[in-house]
C-alpha positions as CSV (number, residue, x, y, z in Angstrom):
1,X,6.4,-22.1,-39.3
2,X,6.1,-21.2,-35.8
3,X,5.3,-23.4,-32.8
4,X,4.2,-22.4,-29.7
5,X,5.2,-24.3,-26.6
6,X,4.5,-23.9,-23.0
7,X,7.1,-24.8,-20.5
8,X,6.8,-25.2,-16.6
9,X,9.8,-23.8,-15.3
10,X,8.7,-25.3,-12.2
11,X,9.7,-29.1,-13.2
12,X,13.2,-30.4,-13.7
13,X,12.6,-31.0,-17.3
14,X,11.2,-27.3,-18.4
15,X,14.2,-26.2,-16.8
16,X,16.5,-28.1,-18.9
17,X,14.8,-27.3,-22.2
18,X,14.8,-23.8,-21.2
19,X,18.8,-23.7,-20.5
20,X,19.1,-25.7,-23.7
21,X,16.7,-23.1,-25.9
22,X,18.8,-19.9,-23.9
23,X,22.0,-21.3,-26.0
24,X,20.3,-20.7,-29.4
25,X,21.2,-17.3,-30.9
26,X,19.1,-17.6,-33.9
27,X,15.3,-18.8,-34.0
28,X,14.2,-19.1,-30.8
29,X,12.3,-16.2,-29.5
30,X,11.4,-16.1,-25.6
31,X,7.6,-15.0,-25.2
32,X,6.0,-14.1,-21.5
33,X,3.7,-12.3,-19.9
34,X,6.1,-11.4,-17.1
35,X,8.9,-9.6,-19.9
36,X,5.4,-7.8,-21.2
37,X,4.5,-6.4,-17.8
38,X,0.4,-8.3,-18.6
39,X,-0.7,-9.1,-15.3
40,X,-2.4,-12.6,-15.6
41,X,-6.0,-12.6,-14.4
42,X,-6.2,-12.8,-10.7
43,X,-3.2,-11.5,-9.8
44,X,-1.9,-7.6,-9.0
45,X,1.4,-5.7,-9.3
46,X,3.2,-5.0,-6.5
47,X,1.8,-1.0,-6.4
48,X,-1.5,-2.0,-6.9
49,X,-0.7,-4.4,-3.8
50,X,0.9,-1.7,-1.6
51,X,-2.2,0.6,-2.2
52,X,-4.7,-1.7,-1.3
53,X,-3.0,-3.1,2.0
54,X,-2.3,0.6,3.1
55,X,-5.9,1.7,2.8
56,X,-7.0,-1.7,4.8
57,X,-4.4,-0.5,7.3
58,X,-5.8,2.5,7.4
59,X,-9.7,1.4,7.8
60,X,-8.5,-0.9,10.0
61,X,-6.9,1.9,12.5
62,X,-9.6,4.7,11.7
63,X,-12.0,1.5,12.8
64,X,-9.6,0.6,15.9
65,X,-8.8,3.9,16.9
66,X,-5.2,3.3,16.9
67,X,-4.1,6.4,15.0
């Protein structure tokens, strides 16, 4: 049987499970959305970041007259 659990790596106690569960070889699999490259709803990727703040950048100089 397989059991999922969520852990908040955030809190003292998800970080000790998690350091406990790393020293498992066998029967533990890890599972995230970060090590599966999902962005979670409401976020962006980093590129996806970049492009959008350099065209703001740009409409905001174009708008400005800077360049």
């Amino acid at each position: 049987m397989v059991h999922t659990v969520y852990l908040d790596d955030a809190t003292i106690n998800g970080r000790k499970m998690l350091k406990e569960l790393r020293r498992y070889k066998k029967g533990i699999q890890f599972d995230s959305s970060s090590m599966k490259n999902i962005v979670p709803e409401g976020y962006m990727t980093g590129e996806e970041f970049r492009k959008r703040a350099i065209t703001k950048v740009n409409i905001f100089c174009d708008k400005n007259g800077i360049l």
